[in-house]
N, C-alpha and C positions, 0 to 999 in steps of 0.2 A: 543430589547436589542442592545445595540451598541458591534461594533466588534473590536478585539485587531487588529491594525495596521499593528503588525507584522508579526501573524500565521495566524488573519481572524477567530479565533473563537470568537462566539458570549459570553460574558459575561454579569451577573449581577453588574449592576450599585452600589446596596448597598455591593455587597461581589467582590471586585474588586483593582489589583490598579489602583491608578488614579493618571495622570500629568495633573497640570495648567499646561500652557506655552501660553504667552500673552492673557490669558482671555478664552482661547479653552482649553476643557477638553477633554483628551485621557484618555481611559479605557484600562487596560490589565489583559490577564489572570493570569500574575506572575511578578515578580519584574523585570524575566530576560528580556521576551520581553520590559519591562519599559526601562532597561538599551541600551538594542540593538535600539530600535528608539530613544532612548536621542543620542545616538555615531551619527546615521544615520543624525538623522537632525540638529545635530551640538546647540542643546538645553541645557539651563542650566539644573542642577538637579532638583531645587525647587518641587514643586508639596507636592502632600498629599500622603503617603505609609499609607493603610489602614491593610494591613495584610505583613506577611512575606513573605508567598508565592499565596496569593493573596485571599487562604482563609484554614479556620480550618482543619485538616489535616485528621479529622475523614469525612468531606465533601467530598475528593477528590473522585473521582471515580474511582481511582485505587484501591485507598485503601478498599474501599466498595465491589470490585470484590476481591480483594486477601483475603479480611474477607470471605465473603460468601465461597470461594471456599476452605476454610481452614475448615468453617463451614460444609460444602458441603462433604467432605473425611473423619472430625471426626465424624459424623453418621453414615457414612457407614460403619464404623467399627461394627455398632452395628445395623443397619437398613440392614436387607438384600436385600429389595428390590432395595437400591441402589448400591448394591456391583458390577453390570453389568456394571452402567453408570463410578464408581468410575475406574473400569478397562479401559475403553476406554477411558478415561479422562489421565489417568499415559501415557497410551501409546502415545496417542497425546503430550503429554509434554514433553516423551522422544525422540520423533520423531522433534519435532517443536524446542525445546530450543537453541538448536545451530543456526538453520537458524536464529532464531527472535534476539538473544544477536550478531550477526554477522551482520545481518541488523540494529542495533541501534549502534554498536561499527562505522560500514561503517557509517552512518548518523551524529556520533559527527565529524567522521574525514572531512566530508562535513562542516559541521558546522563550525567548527572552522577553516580549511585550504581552503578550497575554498571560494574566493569573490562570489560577486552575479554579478561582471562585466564577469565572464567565465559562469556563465548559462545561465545569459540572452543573451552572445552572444551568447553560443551553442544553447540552448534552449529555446530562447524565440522570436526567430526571426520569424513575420510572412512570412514563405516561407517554400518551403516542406522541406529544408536543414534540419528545427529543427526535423520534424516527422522522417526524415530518421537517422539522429543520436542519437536520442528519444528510437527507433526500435535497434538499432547497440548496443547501451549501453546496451541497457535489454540482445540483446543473449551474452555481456560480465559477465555477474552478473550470483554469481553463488549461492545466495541465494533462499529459497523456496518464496511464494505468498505472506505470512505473514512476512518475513523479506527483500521482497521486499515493502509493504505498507511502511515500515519506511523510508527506501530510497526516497520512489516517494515524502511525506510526506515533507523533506528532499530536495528535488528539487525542488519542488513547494515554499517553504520558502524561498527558494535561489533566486525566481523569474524565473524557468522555467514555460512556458505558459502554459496554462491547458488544452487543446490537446497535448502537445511534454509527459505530467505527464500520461495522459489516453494511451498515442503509448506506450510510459514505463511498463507505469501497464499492459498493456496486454500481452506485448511481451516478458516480464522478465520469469514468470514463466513458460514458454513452450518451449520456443525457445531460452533459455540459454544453453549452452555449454556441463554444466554437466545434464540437464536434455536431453539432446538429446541422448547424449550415454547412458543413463536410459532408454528412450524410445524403440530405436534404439535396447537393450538389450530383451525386451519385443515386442517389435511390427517385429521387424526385419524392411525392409527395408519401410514395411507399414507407421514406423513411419515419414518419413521425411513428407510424406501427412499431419499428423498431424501438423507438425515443421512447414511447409511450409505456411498452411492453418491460422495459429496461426499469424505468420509474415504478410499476406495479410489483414488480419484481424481488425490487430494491425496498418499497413499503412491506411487502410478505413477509421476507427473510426478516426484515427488521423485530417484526410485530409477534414471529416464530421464535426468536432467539430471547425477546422479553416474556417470552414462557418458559424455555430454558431457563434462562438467567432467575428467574420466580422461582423455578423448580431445585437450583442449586446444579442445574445439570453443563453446564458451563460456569467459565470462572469469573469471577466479579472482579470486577477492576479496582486495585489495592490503592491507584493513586486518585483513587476520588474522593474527597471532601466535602464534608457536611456545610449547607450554603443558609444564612438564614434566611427567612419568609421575607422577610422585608428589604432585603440586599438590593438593590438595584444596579444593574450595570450602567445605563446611563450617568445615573449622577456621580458615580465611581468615577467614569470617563472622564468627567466633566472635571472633577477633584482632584488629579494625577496632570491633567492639562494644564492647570490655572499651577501646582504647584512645580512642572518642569519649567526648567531654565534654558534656554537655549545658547548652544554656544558651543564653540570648534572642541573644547574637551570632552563634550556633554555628547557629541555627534562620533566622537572617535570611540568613548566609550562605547556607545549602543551599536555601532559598527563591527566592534569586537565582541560584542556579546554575540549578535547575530552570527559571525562567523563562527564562532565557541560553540554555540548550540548548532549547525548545520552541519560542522563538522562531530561532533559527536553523533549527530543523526547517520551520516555516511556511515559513518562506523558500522552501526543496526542494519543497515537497506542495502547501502550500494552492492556489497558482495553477493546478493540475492541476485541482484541486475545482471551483473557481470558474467553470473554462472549462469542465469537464463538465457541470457543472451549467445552464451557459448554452446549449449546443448541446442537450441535455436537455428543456431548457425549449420550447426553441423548435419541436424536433420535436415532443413530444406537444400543443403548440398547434395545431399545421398540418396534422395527420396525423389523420383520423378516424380513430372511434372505431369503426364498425362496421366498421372496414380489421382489424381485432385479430380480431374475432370472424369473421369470411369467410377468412381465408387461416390461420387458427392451428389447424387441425384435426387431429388425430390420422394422419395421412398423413407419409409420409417429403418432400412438396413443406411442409408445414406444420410441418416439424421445421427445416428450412431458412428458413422465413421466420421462424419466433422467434429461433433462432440472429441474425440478420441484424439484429433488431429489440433484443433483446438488448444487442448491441455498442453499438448506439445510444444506449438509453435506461435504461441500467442507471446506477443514482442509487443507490441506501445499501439495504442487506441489510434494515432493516425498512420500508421503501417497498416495496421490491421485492415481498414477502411477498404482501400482500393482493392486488396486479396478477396475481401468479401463481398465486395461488388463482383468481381470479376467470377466468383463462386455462381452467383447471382444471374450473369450477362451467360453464362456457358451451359447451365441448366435452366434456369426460370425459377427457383427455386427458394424462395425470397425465408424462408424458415430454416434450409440452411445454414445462408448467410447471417441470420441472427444469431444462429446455434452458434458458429464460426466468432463473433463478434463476443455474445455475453458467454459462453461456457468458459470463454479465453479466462476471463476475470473468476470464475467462479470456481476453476479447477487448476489453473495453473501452480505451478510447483513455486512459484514464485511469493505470490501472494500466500499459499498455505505454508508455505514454511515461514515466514514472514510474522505472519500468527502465530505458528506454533511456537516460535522462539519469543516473539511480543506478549500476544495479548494469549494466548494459554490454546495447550495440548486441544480438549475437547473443540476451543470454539475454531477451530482452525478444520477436524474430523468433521465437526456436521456443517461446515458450508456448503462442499459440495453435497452430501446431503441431504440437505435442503432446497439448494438451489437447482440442483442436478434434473430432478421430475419437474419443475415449472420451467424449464427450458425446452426439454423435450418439450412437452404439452403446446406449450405455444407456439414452437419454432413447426409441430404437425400442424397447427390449427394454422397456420399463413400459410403453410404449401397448401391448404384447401382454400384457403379464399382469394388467395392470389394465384391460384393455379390457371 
């Protein structure tokens, strides 16, 4: 199947829009992408609109996850076997809603107010500059895992490279700001090991993928743009400032831009959520509770079983928090609980499909990968020093 231009997801040719433009047919997921590469490449309109939004509304797959999961809670009204999953499901939703609507609100403000000439300077330069301000931006963000995917989502669209998007994903939910005084609250000063380990982690992976990405063995990000030498974003700033005009029409538009791009973003993310959350739900329903405590022991077999558990049930960086302390308070086990915390982001089904349908097949295959043995490794090396 050929891929939209714009986002890189792959589309159906028969349920698709599609642009002539001089005899070459471009496919997109939605009208909007259609309109953003018309502006981009300075193209006429012309072309064939096959659908409104690219296709029937009962197909979308959000929509399919917000049916089932409506379907999903009016049973369990009456199925009691589901009444356990139903409850860990409210809770994650009450836990997660904020972060994910704050990560997709952040993402239209991306969308609409930032060029993709300040990404791809900041982040798409090959040189380690992009990985280390890649790393910097995540511990500024102060949303959880799931309303950092929208983000990274978000920058990779803008045309950050897809190592500076992977140093981002990793680095945001652990080693941001507000989760370290979380941490730091729980771990006491043990945490910074954590923060710290997260951050190195987060530099590796990055600095591993800019050899891929050299090698050709990952895919390059189609929406990045060539920036000249002497671009400055500053004085850009400066010259967009002095020529907007403020004023109640001027505010409703940019209001509507941002809901435009946020909502096209949900489109890509949310149903990732929606289904993690559900598989989520369902295993910490079914799955005792002294099964955590018997098999998560400070052992290299019990560094493997969190790992394993991990991929599973890894739901939003401040849920995660107090499980992994509490991993932590029942064993002593402080390598564990990292394993529990960073494999969540590194192996989750959420985040790698995420990728695989975003930013491309391979880079989504060697995350965990890559990140998989620098977890292990460290998460042994604190059950020896804080043993």
């Amino acid at each position: 199947m050929p891929e939209d231009p714009i986002c890189g997801m792959q589309v159906n040719e028969n349920n698709a829009v599609r642009l002539n433009s001089k005899g070459q047919y471009y496919y997109f997921c939605s009208t909007r992408c259609k309109e953003k590469f018309i502006k981009q490449q300075g193209l006429q309109e012309g072309g064939t609109c096959l659908s409104a939004t690219g296709r029937p509304f009962f197909k979308n797959r959000l929509f399919i996850l917000f049916f089932l999961s409506g379907l999903f809670l009016a049973a369990s009204l009456y199925i009691p076997f589901l009444l356990p999953p139903r409850q860990i499901f409210l809770s994650y939703l009450k836990t997660l809603w904020r972060a994910i609507l704050l990560g997709l609100f952040l993402g239209g403000i991306i969308d609409y107010y930032i060029p993709q000439e300040y990404i791809s300077r900041i982040l798409a330069q090959k040189r380690a500059a992009s990985i280390f301000n890649a790393v910097f931006l995540g511990f500024l963000m102060s949303a959880c895992s799931h309303g950092i995917l929208a983000l990274s989502i978000q920058l990779h669209k803008k045309g950050a490279s897809g190592p500076a998007v992977i140093s981002f994903l990793l680095a945001s939910p652990w080693a941001n700001f507000t989760i370290t005084l979380m941490l730091i609250s729980f771990f006491g000063f043990k945490a910074l090991f954590i923060i710290a380990a997260a951050i190195i982690i987060a530099m590796n992976t990055g600095f591993i993928f800019m050899f891929l990405e050299k090698k050709g063995w990952i895919e390059a990000n189609i929406n990045t743009i060539q920036v000249a030498e002497h671009f400055s974003i500053l004085k850009d700033i400066k010259a967009r400032a002095q020529n907007y005009k403020f004023s109640l029409k001027n505010l409703f538009i940019d209001f509507a831009g941002i809901i435009k791009g946020s909502y096209a973003l949900s489109e890509m993310v949310l149903w990732w959520v929606i289904l993690g959350m559900l598989i989520a739900s369902a295993f910490g329903a079914y799955v005792p509770v002294h099964f955590f405590h018997k098999y998560m022991g400070p052992t290299l077999f019990g560094l493997f079983i969190t790992l394993a558990l991990a991929t599973v049930i890894e739901v939003c960086s401040e849920g995660s928090s107090p499980l992994a302390f509490e991993i932590f308070r029942q064993t002593g086990a402080l390598g564990n609980s990292f394993i529990f915390l960073m494999a969540g982001v590194a192996t989750d089904y959420t985040e790698i499909g995420l990728l695989w349908a975003n930013v491309g097949r391979r880079t989504a295959l060697w995350l965990p990968v890559i990140t998989v043995p620098q977890i292990i490794i460290i998460g042994y090396i604190a059950n020896i020093i804080f043993r």
